[in-house]
N, C-alpha and C positions, 0 to 999 in steps of 0.2 A: 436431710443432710445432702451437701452439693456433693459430687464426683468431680474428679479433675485431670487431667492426666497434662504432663510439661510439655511443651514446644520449645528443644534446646536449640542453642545456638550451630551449625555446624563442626565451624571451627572454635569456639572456645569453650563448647558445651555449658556455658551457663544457659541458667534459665531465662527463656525471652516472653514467653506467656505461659497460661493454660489452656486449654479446651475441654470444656466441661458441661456440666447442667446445673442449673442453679437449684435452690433448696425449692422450688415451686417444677422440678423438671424439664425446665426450657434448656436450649444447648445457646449456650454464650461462652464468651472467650475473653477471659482475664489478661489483661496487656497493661506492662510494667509502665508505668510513667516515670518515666527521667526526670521531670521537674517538680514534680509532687514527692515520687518516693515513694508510691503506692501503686497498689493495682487497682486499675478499671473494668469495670465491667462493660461489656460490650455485647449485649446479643444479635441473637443469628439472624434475627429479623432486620434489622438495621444494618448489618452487615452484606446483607440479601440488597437492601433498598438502595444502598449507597454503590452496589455494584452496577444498577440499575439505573441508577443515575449517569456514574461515567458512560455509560453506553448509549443516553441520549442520541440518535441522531445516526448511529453506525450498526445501519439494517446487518453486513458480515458477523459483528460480535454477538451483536444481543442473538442471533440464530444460533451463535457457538454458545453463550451461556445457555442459550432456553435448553438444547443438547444437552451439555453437564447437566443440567438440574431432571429435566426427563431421564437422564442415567440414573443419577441417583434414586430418584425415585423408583425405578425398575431395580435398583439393587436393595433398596430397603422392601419392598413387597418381595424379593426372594426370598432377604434375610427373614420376614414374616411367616411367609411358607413355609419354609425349614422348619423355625422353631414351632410350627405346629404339628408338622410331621412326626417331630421329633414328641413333643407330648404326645400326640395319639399313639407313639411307638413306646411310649412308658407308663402311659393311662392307665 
């Protein structure tokens, strides 16, 4: 079963996407199409690659993106830590 949680609008708080995991646990993000009428699926991987692509050629960015992505990744192995602590604290 997929998870989903809304990405609303600021100012008119409708719904403008989701951000979720799909029924196989990948993280992708559902984005409304206006000419369809539907939502698309978009995962994270391809939203990684295509970031990756604008940045072709702009040694300053692509150093600022590799940063964000090395943050995250130090902040998902904390979140990792934690929640073991936290089982061996309820074990």
């Amino acid at each position: 079963m997929s998870r989903s949680y809304p990405i609303n609008c600021v100012q008119t708080k409708k719904k403008l996407a989701k951000l979720g995991f799909d029924d196989h646990g990948k993280p992708v993000l559902w984005l409304w199409c206006k000419e369809d009428r539907i939502e698309h699926i978009c995962t994270f991987a391809s939203i990684l690659q295509s970031w990756r692509g604008m940045l072709v050629g702009d040694r300053a960015a692509t150093l600022a993106y590799l940063a964000l992505l090395k943050k995250a990744v130090l902040d998902i192995e904390a979140d990792l830590e934690d929640l073991q602590e936290q089982n061996e604290a309820t074990g």
